[in-house]
C-alpha positions as a Markdown table, in Angstrom:
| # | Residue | x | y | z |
|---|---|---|---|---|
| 1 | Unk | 198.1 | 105.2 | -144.9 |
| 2 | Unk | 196.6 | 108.7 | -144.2 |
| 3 | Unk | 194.0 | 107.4 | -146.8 |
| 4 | Unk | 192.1 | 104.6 | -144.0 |
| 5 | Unk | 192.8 | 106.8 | -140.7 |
| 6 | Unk | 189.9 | 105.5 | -138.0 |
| 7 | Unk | 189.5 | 109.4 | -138.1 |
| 8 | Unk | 187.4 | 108.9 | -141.7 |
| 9 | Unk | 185.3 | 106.1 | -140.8 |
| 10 | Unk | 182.6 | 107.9 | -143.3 |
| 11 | Unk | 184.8 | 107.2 | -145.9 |
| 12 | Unk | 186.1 | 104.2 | -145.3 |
| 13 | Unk | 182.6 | 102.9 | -145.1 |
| 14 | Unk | 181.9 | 104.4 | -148.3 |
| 15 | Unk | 184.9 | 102.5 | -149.8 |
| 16 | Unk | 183.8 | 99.2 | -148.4 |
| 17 | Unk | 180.1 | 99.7 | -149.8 |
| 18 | Unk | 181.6 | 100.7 | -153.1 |
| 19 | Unk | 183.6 | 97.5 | -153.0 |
| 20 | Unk | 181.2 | 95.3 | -152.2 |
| 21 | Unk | 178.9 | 96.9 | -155.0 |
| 22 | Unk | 181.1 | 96.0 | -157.5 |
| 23 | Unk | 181.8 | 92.3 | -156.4 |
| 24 | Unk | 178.0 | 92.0 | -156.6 |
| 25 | Unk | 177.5 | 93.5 | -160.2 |
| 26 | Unk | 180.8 | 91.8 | -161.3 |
| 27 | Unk | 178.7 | 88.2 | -159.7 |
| 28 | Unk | 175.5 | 89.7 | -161.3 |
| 29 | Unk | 177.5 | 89.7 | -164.4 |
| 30 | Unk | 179.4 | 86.4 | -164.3 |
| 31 | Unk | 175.7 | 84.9 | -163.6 |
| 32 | Unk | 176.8 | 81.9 | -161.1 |
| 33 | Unk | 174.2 | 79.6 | -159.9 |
| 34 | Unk | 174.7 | 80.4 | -156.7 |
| 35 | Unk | 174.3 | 84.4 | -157.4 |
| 36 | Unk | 171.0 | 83.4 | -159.3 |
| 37 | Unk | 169.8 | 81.4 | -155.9 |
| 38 | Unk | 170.9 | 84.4 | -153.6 |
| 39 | Unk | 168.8 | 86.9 | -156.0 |
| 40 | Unk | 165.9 | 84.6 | -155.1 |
| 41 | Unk | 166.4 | 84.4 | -152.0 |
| 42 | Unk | 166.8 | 88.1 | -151.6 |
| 43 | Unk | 163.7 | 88.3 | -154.1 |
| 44 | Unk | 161.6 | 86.3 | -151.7 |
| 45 | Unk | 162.1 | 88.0 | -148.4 |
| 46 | Unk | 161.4 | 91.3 | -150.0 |
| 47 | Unk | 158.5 | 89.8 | -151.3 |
| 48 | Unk | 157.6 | 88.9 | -147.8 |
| 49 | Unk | 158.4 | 91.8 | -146.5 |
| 50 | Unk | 156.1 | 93.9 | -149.2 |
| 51 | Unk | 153.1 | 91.3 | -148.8 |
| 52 | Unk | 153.3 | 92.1 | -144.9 |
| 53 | Unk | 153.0 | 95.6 | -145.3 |
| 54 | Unk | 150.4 | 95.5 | -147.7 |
| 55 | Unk | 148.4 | 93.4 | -146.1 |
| 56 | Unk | 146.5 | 95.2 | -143.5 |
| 57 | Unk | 145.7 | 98.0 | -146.4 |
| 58 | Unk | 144.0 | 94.8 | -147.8 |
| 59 | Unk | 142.4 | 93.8 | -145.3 |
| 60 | Unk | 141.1 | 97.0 | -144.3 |
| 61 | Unk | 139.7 | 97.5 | -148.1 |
| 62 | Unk | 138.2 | 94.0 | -147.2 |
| 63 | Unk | 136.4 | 95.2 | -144.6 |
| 64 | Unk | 135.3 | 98.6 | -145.7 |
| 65 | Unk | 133.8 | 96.5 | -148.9 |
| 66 | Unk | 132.1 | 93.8 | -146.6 |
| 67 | Unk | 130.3 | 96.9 | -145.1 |
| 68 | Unk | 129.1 | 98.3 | -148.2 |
| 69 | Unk | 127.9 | 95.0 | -149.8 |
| 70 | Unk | 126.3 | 94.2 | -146.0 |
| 71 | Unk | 124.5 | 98.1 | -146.3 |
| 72 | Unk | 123.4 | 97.7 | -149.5 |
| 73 | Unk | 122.3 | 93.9 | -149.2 |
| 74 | Unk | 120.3 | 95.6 | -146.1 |
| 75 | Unk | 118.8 | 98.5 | -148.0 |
| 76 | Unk | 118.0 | 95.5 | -151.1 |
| 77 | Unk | 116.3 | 93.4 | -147.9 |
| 78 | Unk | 114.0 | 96.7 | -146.6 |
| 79 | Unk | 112.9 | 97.5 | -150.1 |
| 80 | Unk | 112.1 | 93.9 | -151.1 |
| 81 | Unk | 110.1 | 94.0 | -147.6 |
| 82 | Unk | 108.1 | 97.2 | -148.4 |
| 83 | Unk | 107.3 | 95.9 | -151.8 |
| 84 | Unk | 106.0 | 92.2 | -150.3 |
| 85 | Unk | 103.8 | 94.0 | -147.9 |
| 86 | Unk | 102.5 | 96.3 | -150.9 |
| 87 | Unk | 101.9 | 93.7 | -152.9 |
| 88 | Unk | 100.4 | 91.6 | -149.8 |
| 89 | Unk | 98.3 | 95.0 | -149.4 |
| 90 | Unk | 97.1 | 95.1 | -153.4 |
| 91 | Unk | 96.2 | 91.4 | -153.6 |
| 92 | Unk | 94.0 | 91.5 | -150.1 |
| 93 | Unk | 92.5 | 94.5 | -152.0 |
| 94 | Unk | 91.9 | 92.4 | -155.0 |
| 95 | Unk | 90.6 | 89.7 | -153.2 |
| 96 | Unk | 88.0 | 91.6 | -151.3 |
| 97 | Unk | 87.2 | 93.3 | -154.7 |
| 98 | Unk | 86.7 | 89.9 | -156.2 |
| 99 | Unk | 84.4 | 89.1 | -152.9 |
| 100 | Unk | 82.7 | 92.2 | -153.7 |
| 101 | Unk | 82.3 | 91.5 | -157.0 |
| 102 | Unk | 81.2 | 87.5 | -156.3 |
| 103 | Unk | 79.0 | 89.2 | -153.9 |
| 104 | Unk | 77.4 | 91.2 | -156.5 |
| 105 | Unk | 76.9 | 89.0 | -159.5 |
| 106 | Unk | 74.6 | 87.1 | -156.7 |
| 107 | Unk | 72.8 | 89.9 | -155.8 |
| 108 | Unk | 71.8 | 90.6 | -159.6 |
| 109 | Unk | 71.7 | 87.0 | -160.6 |
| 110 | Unk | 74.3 | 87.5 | -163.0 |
| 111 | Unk | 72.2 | 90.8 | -164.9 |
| 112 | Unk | 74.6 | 94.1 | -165.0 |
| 113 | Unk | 74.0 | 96.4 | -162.3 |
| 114 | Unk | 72.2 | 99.1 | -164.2 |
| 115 | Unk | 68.5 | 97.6 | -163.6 |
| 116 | Unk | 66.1 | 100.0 | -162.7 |
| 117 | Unk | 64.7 | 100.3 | -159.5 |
| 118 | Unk | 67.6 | 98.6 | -157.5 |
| 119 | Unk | 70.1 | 100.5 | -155.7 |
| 120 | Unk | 73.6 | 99.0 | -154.6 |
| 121 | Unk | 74.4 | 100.4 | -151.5 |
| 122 | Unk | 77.6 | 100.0 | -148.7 |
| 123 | Unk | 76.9 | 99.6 | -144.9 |
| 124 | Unk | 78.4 | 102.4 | -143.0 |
| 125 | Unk | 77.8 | 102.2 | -139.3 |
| 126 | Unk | 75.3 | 102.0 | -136.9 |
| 127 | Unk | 73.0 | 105.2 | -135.9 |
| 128 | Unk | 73.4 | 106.1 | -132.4 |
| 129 | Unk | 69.8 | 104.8 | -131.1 |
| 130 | Unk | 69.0 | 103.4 | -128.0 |
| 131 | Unk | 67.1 | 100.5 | -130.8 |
| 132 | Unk | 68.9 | 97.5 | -131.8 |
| 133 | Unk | 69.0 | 96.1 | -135.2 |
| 134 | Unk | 69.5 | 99.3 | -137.1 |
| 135 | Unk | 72.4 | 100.3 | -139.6 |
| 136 | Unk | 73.2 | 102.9 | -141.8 |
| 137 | Unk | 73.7 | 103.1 | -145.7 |
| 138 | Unk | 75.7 | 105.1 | -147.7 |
| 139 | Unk | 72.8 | 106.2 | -150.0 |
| 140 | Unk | 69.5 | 109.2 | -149.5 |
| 141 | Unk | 66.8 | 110.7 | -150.8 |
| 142 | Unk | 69.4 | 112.0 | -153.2 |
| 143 | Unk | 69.4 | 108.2 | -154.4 |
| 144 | Unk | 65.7 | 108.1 | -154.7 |
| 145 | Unk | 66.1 | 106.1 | -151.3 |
| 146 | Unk | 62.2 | 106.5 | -149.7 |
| 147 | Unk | 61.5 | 105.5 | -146.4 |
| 148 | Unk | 59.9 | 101.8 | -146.7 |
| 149 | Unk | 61.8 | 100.9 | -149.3 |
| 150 | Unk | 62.8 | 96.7 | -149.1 |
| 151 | Unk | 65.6 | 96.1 | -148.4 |
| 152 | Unk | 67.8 | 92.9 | -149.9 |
| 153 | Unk | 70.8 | 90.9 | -149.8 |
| 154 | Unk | 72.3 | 88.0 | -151.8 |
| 155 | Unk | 69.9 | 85.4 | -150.0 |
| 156 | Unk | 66.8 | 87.2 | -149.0 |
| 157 | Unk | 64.9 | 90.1 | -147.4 |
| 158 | Unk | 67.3 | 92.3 | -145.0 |
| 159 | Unk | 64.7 | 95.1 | -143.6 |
| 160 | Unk | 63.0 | 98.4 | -144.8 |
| 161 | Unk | 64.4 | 101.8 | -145.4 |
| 162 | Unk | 63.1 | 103.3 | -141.5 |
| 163 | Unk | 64.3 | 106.8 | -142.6 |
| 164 | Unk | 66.5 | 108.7 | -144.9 |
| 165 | Unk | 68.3 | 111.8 | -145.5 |
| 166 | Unk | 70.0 | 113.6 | -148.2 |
| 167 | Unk | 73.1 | 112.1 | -148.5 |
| 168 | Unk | 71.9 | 108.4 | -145.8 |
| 169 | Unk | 69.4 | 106.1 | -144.7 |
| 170 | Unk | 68.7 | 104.5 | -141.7 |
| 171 | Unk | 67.6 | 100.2 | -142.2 |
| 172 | Unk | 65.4 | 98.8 | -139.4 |
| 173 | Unk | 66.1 | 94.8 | -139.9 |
| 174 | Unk | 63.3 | 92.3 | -139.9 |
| 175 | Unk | 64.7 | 90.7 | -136.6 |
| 176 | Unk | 63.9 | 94.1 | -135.3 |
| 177 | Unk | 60.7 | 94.2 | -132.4 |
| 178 | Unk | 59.5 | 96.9 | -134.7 |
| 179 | Unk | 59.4 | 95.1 | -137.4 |
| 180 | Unk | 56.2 | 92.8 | -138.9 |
| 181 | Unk | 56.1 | 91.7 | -142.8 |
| 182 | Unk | 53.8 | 89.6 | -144.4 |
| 183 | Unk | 54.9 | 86.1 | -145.7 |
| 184 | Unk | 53.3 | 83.0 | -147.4 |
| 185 | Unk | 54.0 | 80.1 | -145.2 |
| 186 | Unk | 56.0 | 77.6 | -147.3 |
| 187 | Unk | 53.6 | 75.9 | -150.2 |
| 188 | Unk | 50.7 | 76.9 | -148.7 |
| 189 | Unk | 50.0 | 79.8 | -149.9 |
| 190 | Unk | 48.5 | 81.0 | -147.0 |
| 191 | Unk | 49.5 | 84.2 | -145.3 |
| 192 | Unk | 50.6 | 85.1 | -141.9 |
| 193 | Unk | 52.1 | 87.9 | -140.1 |
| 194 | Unk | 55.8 | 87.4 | -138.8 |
| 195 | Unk | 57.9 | 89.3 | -136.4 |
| 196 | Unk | 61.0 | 90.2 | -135.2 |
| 197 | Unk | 61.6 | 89.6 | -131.5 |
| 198 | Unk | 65.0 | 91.4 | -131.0 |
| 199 | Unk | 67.2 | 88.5 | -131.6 |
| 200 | Unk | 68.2 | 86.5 | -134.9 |
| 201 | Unk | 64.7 | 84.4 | -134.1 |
| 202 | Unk | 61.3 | 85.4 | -136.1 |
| 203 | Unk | 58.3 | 84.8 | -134.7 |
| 204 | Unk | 55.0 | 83.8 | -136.3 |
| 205 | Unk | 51.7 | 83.7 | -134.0 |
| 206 | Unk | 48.5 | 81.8 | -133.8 |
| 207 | Unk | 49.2 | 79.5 | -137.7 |
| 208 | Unk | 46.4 | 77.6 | -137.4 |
| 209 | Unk | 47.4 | 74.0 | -136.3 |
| 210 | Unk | 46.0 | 72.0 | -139.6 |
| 211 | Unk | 48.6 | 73.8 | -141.9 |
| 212 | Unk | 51.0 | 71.7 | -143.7 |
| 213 | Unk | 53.8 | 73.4 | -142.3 |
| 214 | Unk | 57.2 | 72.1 | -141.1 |
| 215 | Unk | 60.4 | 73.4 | -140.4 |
| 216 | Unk | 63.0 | 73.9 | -142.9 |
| 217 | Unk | 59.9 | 75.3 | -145.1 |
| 218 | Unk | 60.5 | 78.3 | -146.5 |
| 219 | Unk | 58.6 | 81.6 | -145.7 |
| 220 | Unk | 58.2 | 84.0 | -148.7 |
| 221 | Unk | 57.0 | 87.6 | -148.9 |
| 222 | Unk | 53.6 | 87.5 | -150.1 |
| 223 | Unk | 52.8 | 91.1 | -151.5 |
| 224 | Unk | 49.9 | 92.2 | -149.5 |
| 225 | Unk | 51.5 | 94.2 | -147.7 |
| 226 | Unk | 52.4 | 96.5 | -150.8 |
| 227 | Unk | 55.6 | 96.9 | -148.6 |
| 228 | Unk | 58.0 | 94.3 | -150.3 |
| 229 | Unk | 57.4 | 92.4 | -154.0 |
| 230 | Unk | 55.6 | 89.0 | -153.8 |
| 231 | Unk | 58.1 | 85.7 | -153.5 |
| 232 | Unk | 61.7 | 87.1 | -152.0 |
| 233 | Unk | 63.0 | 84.6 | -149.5 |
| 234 | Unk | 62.3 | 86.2 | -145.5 |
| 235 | Unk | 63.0 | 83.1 | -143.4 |
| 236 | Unk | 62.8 | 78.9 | -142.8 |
| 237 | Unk | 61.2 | 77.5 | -140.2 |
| 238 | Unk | 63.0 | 75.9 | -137.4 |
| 239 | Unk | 60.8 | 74.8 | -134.8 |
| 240 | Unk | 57.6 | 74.6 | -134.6 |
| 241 | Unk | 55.2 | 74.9 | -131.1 |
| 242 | Unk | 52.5 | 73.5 | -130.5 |
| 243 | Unk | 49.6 | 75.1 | -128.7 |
| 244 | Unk | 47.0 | 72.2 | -128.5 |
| 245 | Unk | 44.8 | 74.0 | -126.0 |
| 246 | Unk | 43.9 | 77.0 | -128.4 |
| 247 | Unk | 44.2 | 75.1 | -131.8 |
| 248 | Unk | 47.4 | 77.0 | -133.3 |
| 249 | Unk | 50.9 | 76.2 | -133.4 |
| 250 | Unk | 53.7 | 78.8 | -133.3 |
| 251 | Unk | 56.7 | 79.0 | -135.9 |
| 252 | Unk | 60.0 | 79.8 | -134.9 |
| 253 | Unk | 62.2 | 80.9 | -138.3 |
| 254 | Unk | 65.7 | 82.2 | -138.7 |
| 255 | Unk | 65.9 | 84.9 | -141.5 |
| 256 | Unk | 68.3 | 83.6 | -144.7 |
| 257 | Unk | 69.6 | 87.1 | -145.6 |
| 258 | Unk | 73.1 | 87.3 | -144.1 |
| 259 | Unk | 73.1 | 89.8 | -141.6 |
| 260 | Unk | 75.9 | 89.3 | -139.4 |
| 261 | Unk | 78.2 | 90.3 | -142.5 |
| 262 | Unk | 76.8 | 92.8 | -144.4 |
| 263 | Unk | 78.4 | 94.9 | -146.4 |
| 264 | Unk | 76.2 | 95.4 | -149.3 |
| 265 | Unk | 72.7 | 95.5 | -149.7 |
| 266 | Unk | 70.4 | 95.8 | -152.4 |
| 267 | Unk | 67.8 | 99.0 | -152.2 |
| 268 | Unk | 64.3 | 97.8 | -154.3 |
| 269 | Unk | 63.6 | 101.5 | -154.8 |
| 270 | Unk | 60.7 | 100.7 | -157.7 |
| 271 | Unk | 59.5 | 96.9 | -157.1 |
| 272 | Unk | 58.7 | 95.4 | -160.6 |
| 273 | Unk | 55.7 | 94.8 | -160.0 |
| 274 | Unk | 54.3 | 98.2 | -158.4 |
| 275 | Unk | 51.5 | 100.1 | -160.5 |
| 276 | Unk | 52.0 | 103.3 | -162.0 |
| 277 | Unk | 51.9 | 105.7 | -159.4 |
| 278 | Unk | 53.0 | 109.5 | -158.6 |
| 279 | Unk | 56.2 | 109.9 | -157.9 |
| 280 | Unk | 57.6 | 109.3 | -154.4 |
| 281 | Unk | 57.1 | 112.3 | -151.7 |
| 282 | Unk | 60.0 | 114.3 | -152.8 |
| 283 | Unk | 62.9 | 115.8 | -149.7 |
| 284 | Unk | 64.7 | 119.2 | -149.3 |
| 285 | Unk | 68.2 | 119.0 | -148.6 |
| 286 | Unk | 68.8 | 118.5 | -144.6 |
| 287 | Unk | 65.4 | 117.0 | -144.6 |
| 288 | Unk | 64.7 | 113.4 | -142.8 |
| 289 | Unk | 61.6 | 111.0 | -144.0 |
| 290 | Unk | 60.7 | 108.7 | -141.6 |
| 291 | Unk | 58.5 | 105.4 | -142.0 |
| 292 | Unk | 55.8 | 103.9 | -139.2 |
| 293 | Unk | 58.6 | 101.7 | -137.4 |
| 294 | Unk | 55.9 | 98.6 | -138.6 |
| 295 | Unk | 55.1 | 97.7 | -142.2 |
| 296 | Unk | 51.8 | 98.1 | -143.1 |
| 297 | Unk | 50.2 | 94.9 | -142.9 |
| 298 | Unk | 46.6 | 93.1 | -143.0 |
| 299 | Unk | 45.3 | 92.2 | -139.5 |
| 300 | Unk | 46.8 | 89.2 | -137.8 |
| 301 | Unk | 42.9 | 88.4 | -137.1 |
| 302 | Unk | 41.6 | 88.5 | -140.0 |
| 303 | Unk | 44.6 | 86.3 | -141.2 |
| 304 | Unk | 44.1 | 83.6 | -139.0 |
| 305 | Unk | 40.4 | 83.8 | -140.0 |
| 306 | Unk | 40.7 | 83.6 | -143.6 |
| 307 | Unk | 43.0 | 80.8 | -143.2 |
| 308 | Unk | 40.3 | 78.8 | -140.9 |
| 309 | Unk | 37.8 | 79.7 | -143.6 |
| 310 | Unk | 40.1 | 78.1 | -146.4 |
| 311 | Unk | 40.4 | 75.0 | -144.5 |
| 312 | Unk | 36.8 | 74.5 | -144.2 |
């Protein structure tokens, strides 16, 4: 037959796939069981055969997905970081503030800060001075700062104003060598000179050796000096020398104001119980008042003398 010559193998192919189409729409039709599990089985490997090719697109999409959320979670992690150390940041801030504020209420016994004649001031540095136990405040003569002004802290006396400036002040401590204040020894009542000697240690000289003195007593400013108000707290005795020889003992005391951690002190600018009196000498801007470097103070002679003469 010319119709299925091997030179038409196109066509005869054609005819074969034509005939082999039919059968299967004629089984398709007819609906056999066994056409039904042949249409499975062809379903499933196509399946199969889809799934595979699909399934690196899924998995790259997997990927690319794990990166985002891992970026994002990353970004979440650094701002939740920066937000803990803020907010470490704010609370130390409110729990120096609450110090600070602690801090003052004992300065002021509780009273609000606006009483008159007492300055709250910030330590600021140290001047550059070839004398120890100096520092510097953040408040002047444009405070009403004067030099010889006491100066305070939560517990007891700190120094005097040395000198002052416009917009600062310089504070010689009491443990200064500079430094002398008068102080009633304990319950006494009598007075005495004491001294700084460079170090945390005060020194007070020839007490005569019949006062009722003993350490842990406390030593209290005793006004005579005009310098500080009587009755702040200076400094308690710890030990006590004995100079049998000469009749007087010699009181070692360690001051009770806080002065390895100051940060705020306490001005007196108008003690409560000064007189009436013109008003402080006055400064120019740029100026600098200066004090004597040593309180004034009634002679460590005549001291000891009036004490000997209210023993006999």
């Amino acid at each position: 037959m010319a119709l299925f010559d091997s030179h038409r193998p196109g066509l005869n192919l054609l005819l074969v796939l034509v005939v082999v189409s039919i059968a299967l729409m004629s089984l398709d039709r007819i609906g056999t069981r066994w056409v039904g599990q042949l249409d499975q089985g062809l379903g499933g490997a196509t399946d199969g055969i889809i799934k595979t090719i699909h399934q690196p697109v899924v998995m790259a999409r997997g990927i690319g997905q794990w990166f985002v959320e891992r970026r994002e979670l990353h970004a979440e992690v650094e701002r939740l970081r920066e937000e803990n150390t803020l907010l470490r940041g704010q609370m130390q801030q409110f729990v120096a503030l609450q110090r600070e504020v602690d801090e003052l209420r004992a300065m002021l016994d509780g009273e609000a800060s606006t009483i008159p004649g007492v300055l709250l001031a910030r330590r600021i540095g140290h001047p550059p001075s070839l004398r120890g136990n100096l520092f510097t405040i953040g408040r002047g003569f444009g405070d009403d700062v004067r030099p010889g002004d006491p100066v305070i802290d939560a517990h007891g006396v700190v120094g005097q104003i040395l000198r002052s400036t416009r917009f600062g002040a310089t504070v010689i401590q009491l443990t200064s060598r500079d430094h002398m204040l008068s102080v009633i020894l304990g319950d006494t009542g009598r007075s005495a000179l004491l001294r700084g000697t460079g170090d945390r240690q005060l020194v007070v000289e020839r007490v005569p050796e019949r006062t009722a003195i003993e350490p842990g007593d406390l030593l209290t400013t005793s006004g005579i000096d005009t310098a500080f108000p009587r009755g702040y707290p200076v400094a308690r005795v710890s030990t006590i020398e004995m100079d049998e020889a000469q009749g007087f003992i010699r009181l070692i005391a360690e001051p009770v104001a806080d002065l390895e951690r100051l940060d705020h002190v306490l001005v007196i600018t108008e003690p409560p119980d000064a007189p009436d009196a013109s008003p402080k000498a006055g400064g120019t801007p740029g100026e600098t008042l200066e004090r004597p470097a040593v309180a004034p103070a009634p002679d460590e002679s005549a001291t000891t003398a009036t004490g000997e003469s209210d023993d006999d």
